[in-house]
mmCIF file of the N, C-alpha and C atoms, coordinates in Angstrom:
data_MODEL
# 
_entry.id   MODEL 
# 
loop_
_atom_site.group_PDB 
_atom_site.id 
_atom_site.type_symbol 
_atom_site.label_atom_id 
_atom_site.label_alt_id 
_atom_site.label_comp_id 
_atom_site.label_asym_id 
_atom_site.label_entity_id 
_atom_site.label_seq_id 
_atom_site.pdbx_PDB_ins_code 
_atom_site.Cartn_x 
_atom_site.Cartn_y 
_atom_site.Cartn_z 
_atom_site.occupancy 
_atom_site.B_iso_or_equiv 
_atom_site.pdbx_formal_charge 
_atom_site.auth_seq_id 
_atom_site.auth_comp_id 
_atom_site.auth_asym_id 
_atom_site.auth_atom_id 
_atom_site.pdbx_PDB_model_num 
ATOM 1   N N  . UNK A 1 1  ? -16.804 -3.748 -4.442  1.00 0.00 ? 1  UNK A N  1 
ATOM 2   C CA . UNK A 1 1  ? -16.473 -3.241 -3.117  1.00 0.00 ? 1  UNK A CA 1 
ATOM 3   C C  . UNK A 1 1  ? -15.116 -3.831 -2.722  1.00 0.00 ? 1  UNK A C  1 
ATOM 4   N N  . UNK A 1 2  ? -14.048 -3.085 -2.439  1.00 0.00 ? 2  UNK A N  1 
ATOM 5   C CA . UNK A 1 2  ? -13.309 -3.388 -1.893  1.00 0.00 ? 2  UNK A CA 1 
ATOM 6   C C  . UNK A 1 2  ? -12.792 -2.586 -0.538  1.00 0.00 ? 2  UNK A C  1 
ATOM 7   N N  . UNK A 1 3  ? -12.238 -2.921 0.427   1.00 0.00 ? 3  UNK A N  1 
ATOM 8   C CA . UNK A 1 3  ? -12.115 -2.736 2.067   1.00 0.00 ? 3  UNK A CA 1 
ATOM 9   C C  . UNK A 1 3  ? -13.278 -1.819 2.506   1.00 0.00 ? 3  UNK A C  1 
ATOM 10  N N  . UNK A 1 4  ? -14.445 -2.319 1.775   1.00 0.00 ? 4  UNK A N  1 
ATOM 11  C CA . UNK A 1 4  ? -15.480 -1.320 2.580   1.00 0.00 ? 4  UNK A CA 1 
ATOM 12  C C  . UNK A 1 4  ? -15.253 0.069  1.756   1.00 0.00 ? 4  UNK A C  1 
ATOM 13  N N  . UNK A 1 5  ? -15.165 0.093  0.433   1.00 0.00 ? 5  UNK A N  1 
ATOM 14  C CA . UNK A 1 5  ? -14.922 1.263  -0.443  1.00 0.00 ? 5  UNK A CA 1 
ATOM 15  C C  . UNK A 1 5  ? -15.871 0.540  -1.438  1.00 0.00 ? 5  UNK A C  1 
ATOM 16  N N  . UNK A 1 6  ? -16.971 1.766  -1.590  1.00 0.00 ? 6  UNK A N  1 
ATOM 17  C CA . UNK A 1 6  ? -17.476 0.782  -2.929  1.00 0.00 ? 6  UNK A CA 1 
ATOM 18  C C  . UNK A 1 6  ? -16.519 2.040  -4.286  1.00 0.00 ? 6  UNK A C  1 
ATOM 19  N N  . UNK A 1 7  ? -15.739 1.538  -5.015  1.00 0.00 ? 7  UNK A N  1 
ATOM 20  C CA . UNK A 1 7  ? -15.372 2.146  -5.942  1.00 0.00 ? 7  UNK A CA 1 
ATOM 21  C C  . UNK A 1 7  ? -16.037 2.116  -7.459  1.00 0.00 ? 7  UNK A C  1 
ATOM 22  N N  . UNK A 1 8  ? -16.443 3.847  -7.526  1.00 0.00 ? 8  UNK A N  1 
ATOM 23  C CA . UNK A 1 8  ? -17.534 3.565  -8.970  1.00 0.00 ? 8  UNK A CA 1 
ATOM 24  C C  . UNK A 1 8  ? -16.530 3.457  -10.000 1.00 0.00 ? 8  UNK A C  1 
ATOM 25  N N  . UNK A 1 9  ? -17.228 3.112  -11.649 1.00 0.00 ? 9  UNK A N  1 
ATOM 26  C CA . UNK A 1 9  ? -16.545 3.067  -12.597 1.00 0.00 ? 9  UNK A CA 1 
ATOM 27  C C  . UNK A 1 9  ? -16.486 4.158  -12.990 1.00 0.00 ? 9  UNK A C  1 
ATOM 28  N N  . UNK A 1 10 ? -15.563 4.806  -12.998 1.00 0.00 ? 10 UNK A N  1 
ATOM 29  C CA . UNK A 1 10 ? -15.004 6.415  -13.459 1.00 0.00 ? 10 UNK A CA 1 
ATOM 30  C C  . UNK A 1 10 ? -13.120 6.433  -14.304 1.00 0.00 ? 10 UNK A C  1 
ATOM 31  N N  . UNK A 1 11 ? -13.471 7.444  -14.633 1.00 0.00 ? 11 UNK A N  1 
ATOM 32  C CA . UNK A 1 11 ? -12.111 7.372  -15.017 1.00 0.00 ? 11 UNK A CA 1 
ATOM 33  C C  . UNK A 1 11 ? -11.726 8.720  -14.431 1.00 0.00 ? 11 UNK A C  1 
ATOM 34  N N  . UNK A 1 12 ? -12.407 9.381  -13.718 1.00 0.00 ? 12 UNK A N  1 
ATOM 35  C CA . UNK A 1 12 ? -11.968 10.147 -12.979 1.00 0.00 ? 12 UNK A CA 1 
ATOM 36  C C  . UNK A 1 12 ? -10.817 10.215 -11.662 1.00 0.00 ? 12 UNK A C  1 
ATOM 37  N N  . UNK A 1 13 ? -9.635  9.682  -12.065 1.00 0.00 ? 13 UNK A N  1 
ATOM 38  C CA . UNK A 1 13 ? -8.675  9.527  -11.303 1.00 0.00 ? 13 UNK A CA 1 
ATOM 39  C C  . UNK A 1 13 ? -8.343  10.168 -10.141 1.00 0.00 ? 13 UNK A C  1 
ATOM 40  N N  . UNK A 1 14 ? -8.067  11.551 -9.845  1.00 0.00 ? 14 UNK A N  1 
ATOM 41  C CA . UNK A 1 14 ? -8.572  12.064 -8.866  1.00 0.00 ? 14 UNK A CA 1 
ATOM 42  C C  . UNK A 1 14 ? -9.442  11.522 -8.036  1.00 0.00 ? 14 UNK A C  1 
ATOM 43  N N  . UNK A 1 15 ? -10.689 11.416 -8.144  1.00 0.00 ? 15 UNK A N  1 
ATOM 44  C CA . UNK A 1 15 ? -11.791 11.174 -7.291  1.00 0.00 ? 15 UNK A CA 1 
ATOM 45  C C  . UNK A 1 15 ? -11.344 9.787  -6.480  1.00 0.00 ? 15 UNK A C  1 
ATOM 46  N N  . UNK A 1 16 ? -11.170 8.529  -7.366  1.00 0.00 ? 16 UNK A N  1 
ATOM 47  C CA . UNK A 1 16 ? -10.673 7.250  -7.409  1.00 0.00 ? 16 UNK A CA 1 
ATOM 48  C C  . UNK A 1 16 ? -9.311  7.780  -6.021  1.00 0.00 ? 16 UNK A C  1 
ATOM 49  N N  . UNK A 1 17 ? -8.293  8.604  -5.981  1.00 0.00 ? 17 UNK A N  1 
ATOM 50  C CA . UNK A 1 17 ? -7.549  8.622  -5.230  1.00 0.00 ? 17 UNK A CA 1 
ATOM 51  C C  . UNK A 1 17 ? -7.640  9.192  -4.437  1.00 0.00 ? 17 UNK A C  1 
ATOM 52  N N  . UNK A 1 18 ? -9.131  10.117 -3.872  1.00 0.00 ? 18 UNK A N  1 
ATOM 53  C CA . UNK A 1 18 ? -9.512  10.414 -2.752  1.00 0.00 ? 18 UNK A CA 1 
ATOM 54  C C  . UNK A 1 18 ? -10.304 9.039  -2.023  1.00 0.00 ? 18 UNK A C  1 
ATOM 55  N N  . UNK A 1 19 ? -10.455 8.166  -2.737  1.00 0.00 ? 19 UNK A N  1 
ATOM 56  C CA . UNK A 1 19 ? -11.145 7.055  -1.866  1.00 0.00 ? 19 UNK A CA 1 
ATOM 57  C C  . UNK A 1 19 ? -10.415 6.347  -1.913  1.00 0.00 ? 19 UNK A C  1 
ATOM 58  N N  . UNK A 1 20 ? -9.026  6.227  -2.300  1.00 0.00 ? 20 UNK A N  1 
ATOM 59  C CA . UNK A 1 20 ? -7.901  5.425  -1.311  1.00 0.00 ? 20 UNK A CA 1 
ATOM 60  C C  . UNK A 1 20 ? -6.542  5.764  -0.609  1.00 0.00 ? 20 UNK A C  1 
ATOM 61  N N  . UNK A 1 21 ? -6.399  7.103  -0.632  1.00 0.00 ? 21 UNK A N  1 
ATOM 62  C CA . UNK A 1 21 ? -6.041  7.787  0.439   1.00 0.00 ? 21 UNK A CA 1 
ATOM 63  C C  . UNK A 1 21 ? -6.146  7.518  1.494   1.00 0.00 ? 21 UNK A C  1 
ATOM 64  N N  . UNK A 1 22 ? -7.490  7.092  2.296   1.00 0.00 ? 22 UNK A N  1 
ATOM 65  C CA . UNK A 1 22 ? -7.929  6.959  3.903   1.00 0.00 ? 22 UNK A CA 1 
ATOM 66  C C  . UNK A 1 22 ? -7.140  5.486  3.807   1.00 0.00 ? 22 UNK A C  1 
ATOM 67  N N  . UNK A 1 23 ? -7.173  4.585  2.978   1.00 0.00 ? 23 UNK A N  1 
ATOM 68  C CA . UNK A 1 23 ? -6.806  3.136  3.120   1.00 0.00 ? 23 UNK A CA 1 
ATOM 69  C C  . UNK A 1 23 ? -5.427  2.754  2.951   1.00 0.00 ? 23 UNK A C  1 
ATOM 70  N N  . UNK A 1 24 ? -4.540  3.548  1.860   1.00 0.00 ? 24 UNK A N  1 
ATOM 71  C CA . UNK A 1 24 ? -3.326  4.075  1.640   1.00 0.00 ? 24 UNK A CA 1 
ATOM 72  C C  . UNK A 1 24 ? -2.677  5.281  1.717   1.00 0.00 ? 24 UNK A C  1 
ATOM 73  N N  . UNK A 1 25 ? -2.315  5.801  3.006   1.00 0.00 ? 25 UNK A N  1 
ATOM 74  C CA . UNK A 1 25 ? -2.165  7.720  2.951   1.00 0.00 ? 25 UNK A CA 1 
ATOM 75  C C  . UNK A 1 25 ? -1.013  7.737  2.518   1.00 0.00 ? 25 UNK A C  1 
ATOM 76  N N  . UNK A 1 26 ? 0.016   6.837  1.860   1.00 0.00 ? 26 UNK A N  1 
ATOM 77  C CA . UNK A 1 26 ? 1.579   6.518  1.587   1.00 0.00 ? 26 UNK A CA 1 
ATOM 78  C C  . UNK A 1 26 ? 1.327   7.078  -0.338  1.00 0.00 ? 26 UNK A C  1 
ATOM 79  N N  . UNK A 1 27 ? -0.375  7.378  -0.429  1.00 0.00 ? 27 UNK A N  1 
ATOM 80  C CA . UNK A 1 27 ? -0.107  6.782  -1.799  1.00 0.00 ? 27 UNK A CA 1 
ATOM 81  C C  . UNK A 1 27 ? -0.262  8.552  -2.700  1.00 0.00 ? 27 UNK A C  1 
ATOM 82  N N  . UNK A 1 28 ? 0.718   9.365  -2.554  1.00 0.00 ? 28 UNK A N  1 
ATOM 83  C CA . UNK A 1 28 ? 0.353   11.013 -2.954  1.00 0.00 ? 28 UNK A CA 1 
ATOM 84  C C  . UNK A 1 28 ? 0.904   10.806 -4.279  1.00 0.00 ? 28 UNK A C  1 
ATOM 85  N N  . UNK A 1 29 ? -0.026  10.632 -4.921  1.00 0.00 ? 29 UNK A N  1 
ATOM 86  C CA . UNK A 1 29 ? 0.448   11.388 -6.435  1.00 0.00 ? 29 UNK A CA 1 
ATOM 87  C C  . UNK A 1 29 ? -0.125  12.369 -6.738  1.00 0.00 ? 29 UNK A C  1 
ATOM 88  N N  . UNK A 1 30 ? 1.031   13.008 -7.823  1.00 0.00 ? 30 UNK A N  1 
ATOM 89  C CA . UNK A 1 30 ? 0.580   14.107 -8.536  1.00 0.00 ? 30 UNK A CA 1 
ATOM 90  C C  . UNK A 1 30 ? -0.624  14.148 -9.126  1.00 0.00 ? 30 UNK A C  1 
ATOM 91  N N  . UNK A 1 31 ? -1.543  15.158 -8.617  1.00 0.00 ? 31 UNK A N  1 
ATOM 92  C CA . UNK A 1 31 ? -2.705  15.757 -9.056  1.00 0.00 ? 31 UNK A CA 1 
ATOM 93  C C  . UNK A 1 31 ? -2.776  15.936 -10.351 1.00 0.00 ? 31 UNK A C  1 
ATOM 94  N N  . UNK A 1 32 ? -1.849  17.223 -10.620 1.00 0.00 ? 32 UNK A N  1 
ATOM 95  C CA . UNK A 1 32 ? -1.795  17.354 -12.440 1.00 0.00 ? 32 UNK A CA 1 
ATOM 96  C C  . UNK A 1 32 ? -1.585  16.241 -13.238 1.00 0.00 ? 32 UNK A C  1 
ATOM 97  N N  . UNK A 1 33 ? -1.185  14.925 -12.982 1.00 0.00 ? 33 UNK A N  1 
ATOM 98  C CA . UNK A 1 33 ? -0.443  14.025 -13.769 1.00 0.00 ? 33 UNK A CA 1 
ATOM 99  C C  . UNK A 1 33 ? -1.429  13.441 -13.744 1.00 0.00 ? 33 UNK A C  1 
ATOM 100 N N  . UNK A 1 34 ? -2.571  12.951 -12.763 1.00 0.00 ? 34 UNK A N  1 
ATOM 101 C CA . UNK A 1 34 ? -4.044  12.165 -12.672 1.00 0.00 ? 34 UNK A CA 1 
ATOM 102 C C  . UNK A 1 34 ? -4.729  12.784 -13.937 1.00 0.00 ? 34 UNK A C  1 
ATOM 103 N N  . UNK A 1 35 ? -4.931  14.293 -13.686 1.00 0.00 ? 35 UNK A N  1 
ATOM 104 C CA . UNK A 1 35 ? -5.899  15.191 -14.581 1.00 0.00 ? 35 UNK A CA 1 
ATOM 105 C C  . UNK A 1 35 ? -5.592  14.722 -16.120 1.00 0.00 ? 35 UNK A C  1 
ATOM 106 N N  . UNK A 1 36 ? -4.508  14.600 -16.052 1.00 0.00 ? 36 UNK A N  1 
ATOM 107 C CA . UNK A 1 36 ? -3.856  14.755 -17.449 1.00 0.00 ? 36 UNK A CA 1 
ATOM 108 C C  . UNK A 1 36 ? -3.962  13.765 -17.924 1.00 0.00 ? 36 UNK A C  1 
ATOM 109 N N  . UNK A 1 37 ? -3.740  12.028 -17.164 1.00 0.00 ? 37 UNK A N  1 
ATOM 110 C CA . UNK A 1 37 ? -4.349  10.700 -17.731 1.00 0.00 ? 37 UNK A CA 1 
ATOM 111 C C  . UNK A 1 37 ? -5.781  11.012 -18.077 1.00 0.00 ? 37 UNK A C  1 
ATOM 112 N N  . UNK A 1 38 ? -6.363  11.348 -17.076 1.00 0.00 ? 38 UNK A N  1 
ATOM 113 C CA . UNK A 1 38 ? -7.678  11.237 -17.057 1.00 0.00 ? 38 UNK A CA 1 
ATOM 114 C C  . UNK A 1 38 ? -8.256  12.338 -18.526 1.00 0.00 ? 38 UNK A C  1 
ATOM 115 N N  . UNK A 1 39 ? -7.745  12.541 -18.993 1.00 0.00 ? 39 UNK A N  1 
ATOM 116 C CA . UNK A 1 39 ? -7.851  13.317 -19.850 1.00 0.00 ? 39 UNK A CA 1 
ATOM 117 C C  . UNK A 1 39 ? -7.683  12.283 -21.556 1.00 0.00 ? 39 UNK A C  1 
ATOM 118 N N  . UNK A 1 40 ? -6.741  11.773 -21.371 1.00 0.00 ? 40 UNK A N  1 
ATOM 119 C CA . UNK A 1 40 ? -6.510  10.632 -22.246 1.00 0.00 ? 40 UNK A CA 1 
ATOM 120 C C  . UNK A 1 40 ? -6.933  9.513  -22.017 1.00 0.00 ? 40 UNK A C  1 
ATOM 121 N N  . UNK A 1 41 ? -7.482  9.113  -21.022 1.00 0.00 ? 41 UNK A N  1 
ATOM 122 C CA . UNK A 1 41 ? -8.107  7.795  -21.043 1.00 0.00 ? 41 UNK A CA 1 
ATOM 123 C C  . UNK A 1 41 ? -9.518  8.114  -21.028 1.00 0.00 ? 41 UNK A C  1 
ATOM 124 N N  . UNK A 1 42 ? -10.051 9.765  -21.314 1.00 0.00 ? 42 UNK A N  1 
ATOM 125 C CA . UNK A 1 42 ? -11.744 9.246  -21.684 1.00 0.00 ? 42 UNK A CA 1 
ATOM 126 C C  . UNK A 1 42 ? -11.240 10.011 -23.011 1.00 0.00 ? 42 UNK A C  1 
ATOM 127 N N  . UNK A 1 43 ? -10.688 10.519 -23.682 1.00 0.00 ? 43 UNK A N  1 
ATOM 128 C CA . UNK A 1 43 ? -11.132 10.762 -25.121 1.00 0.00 ? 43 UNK A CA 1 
ATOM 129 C C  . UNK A 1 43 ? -10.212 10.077 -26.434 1.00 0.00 ? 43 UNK A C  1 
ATOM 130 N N  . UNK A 1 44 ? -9.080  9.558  -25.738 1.00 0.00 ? 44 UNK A N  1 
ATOM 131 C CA . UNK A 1 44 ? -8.230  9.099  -26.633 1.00 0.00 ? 44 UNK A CA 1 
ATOM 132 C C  . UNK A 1 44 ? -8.523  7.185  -26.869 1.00 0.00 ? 44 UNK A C  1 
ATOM 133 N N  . UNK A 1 45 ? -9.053  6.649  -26.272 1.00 0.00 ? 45 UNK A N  1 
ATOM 134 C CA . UNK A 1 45 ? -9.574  5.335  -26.475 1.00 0.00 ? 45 UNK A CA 1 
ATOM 135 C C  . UNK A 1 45 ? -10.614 5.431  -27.231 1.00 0.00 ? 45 UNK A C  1 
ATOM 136 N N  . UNK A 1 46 ? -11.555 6.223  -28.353 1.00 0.00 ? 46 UNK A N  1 
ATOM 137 C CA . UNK A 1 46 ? -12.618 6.084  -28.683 1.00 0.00 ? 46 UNK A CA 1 
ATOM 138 C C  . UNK A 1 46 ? -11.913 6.256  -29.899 1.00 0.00 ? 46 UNK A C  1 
ATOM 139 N N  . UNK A 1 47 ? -13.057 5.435  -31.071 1.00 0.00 ? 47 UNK A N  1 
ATOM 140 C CA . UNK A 1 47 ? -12.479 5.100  -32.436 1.00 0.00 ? 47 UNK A CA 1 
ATOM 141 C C  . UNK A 1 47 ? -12.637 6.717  -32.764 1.00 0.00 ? 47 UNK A C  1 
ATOM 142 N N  . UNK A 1 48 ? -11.935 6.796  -33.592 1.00 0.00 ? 48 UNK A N  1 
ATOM 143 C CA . UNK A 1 48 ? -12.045 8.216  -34.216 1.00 0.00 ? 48 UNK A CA 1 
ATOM 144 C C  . UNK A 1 48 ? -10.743 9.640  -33.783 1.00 0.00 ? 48 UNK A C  1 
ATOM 145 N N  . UNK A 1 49 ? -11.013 8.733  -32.243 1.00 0.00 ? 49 UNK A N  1 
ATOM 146 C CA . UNK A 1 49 ? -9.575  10.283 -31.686 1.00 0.00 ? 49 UNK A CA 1 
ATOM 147 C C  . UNK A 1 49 ? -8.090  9.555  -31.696 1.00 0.00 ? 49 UNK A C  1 
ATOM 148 N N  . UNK A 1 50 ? -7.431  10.554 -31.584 1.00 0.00 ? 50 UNK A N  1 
ATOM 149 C CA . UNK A 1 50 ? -5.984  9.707  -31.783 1.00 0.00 ? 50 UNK A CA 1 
ATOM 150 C C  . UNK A 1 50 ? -5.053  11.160 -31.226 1.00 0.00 ? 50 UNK A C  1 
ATOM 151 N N  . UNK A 1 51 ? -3.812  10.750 -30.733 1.00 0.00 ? 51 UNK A N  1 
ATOM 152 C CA . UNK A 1 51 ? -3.206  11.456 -30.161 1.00 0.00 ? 51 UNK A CA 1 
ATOM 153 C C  . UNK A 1 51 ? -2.100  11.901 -30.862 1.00 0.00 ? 51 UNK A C  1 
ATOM 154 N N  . UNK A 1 52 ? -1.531  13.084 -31.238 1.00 0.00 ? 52 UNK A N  1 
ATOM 155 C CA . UNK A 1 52 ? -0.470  13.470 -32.097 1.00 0.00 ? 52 UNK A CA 1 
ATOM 156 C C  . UNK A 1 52 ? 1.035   13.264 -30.762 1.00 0.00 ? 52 UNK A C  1 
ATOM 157 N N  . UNK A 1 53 ? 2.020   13.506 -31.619 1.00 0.00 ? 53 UNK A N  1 
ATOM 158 C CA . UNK A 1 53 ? 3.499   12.747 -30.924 1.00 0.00 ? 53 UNK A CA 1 
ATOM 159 C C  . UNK A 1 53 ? 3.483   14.130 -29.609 1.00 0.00 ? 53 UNK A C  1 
ATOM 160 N N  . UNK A 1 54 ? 2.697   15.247 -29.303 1.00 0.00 ? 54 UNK A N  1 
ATOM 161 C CA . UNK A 1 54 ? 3.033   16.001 -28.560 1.00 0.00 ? 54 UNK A CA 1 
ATOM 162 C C  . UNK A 1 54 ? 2.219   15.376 -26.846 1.00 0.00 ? 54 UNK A C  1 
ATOM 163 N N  . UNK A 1 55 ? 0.929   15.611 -28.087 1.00 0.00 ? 55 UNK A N  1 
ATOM 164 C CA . UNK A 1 55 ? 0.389   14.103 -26.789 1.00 0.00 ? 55 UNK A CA 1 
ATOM 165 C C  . UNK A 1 55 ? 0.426   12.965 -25.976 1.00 0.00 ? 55 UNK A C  1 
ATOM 166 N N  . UNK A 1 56 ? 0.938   12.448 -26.923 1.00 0.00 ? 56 UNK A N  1 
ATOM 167 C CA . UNK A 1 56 ? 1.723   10.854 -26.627 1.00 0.00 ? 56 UNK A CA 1 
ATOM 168 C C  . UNK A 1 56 ? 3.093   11.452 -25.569 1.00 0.00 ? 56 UNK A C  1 
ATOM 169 N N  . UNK A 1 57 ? 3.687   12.123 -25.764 1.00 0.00 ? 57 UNK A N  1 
ATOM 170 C CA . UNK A 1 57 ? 4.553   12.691 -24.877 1.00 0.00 ? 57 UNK A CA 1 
ATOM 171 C C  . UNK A 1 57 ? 4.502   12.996 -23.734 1.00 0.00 ? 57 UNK A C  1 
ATOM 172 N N  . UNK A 1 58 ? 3.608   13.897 -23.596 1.00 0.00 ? 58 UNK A N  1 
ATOM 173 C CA . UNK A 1 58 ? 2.738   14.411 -22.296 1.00 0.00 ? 58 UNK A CA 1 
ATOM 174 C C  . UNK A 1 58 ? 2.099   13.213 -21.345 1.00 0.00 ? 58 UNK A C  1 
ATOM 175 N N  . UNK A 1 59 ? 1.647   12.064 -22.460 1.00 0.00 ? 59 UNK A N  1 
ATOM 176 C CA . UNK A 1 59 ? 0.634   10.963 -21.587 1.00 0.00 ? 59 UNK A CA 1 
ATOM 177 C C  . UNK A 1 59 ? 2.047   10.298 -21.127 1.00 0.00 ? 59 UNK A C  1 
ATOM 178 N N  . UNK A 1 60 ? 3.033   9.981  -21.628 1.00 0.00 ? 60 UNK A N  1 
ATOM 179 C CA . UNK A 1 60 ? 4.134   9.330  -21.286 1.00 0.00 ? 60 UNK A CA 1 
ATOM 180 C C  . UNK A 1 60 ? 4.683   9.783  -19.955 1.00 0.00 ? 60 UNK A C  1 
ATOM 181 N N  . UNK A 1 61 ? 4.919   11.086 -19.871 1.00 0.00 ? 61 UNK A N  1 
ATOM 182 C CA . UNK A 1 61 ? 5.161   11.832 -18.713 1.00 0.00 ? 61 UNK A CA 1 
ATOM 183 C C  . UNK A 1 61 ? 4.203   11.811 -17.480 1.00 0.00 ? 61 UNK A C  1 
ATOM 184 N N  . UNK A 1 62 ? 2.812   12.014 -17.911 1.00 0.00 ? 62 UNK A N  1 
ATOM 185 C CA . UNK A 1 62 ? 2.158   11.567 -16.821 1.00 0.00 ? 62 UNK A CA 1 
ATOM 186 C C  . UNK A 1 62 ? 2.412   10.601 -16.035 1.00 0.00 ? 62 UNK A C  1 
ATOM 187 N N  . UNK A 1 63 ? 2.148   9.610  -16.673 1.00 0.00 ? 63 UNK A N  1 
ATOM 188 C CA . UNK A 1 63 ? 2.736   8.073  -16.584 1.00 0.00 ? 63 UNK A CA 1 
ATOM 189 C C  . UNK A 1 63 ? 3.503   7.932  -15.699 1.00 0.00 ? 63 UNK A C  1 
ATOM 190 N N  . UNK A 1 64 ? 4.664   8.085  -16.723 1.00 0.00 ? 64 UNK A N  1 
ATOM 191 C CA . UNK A 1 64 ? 6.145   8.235  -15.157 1.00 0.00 ? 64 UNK A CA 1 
ATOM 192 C C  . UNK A 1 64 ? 6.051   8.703  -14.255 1.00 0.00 ? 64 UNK A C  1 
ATOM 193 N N  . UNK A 1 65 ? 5.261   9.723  -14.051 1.00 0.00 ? 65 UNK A N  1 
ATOM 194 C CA . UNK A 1 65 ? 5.388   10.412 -12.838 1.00 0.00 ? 65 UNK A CA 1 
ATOM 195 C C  . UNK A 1 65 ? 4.245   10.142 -11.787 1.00 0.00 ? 65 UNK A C  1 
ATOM 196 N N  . UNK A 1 66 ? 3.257   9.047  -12.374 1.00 0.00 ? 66 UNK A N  1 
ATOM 197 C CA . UNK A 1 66 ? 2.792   8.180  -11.246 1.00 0.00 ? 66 UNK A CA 1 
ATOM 198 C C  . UNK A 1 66 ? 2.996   6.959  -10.737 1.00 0.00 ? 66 UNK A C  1 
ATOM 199 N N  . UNK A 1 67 ? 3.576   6.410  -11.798 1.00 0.00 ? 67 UNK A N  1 
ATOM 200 C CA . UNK A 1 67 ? 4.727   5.487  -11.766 1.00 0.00 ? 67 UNK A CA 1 
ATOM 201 C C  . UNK A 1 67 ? 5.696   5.391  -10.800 1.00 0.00 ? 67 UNK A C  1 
ATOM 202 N N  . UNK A 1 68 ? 6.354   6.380  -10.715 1.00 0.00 ? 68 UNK A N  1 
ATOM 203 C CA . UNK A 1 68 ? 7.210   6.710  -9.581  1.00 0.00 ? 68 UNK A CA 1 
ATOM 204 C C  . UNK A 1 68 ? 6.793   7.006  -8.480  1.00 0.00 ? 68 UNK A C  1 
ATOM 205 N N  . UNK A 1 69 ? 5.565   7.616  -8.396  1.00 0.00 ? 69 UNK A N  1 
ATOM 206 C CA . UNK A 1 69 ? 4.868   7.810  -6.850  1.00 0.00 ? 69 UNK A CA 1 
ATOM 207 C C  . UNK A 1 69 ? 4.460   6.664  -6.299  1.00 0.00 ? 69 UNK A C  1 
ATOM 208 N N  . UNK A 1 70 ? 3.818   5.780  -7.422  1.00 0.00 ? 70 UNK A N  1 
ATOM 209 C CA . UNK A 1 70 ? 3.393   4.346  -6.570  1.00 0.00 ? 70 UNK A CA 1 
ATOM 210 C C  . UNK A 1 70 ? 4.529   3.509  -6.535  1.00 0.00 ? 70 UNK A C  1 
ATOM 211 N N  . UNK A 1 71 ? 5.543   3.761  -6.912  1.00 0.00 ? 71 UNK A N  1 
ATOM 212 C CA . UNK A 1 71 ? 6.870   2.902  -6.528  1.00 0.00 ? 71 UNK A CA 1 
ATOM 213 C C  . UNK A 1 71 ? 7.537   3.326  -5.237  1.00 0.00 ? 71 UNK A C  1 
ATOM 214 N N  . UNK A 1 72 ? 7.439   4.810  -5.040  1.00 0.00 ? 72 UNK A N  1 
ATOM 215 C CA . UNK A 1 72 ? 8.109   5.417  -3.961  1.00 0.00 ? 72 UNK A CA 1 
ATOM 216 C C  . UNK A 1 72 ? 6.908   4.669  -2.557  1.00 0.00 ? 72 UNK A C  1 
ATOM 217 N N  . UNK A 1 73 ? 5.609   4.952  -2.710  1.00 0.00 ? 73 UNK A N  1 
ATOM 218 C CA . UNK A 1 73 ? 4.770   4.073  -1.723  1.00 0.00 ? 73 UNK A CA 1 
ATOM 219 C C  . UNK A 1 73 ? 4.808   3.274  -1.571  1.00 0.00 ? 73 UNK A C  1 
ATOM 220 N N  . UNK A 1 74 ? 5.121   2.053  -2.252  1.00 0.00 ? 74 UNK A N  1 
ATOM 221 C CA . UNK A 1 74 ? 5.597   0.786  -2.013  1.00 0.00 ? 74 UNK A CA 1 
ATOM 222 C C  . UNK A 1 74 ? 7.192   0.368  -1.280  1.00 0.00 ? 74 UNK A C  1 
ATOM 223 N N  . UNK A 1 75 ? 7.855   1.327  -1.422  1.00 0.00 ? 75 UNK A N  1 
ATOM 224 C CA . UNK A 1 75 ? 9.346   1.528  -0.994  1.00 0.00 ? 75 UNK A CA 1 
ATOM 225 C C  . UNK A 1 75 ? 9.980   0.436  -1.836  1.00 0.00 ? 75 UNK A C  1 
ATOM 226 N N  . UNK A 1 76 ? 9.387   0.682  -3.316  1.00 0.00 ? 76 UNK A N  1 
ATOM 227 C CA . UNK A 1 76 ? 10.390  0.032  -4.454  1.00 0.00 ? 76 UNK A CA 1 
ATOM 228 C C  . UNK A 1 76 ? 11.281  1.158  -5.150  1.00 0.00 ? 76 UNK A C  1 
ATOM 229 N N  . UNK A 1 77 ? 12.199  0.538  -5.460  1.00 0.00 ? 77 UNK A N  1 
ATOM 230 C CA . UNK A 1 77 ? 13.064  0.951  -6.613  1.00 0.00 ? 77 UNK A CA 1 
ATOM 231 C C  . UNK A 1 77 ? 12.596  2.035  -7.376  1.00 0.00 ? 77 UNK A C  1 
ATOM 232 N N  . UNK A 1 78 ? 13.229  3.128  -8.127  1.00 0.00 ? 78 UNK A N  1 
ATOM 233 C CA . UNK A 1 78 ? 12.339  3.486  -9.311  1.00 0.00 ? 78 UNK A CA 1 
ATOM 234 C C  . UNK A 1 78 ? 13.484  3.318  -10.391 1.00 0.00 ? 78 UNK A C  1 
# 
């Protein structure tokens, strides 16, 4: 539990950033770029799957581009 949020274990990113929205409304990231981690962090961590260089690309991009949203909410640098 944190500020009176109990946050489940999901890797459902989205969901995770509708329950800190009300606590951080500074904090808008890209939707598609959540989907798209969230996409690689439940099937690409398991022994057996592995991501080809088009993938790895795409997850990279995600990345940055939430990267930069939680930098822009913080009123850091990017």
């Amino acid at each position: 539990m944190e500020a009176d949020v109990a946050f489940p274990k999901t890797h459902n990113l989205p969901h995770l950033l509708t329950l800190v929205l009300p606590l951080e409304p500074s904090w808008n990231m890209p939707e598609p770029s959540l989907l798209g981690l969230k996409a690689f962090g439940v099937s690409i961590v398991y022994p057996g799957k592995s991501a080809d260089k088009v993938d790895a690309q795409a997850a990279l991009g995600y990345c940055r581009e939430v990267h930069e949203a939680a930098r822009r909410s913080f009123g850091l640098p990017l």
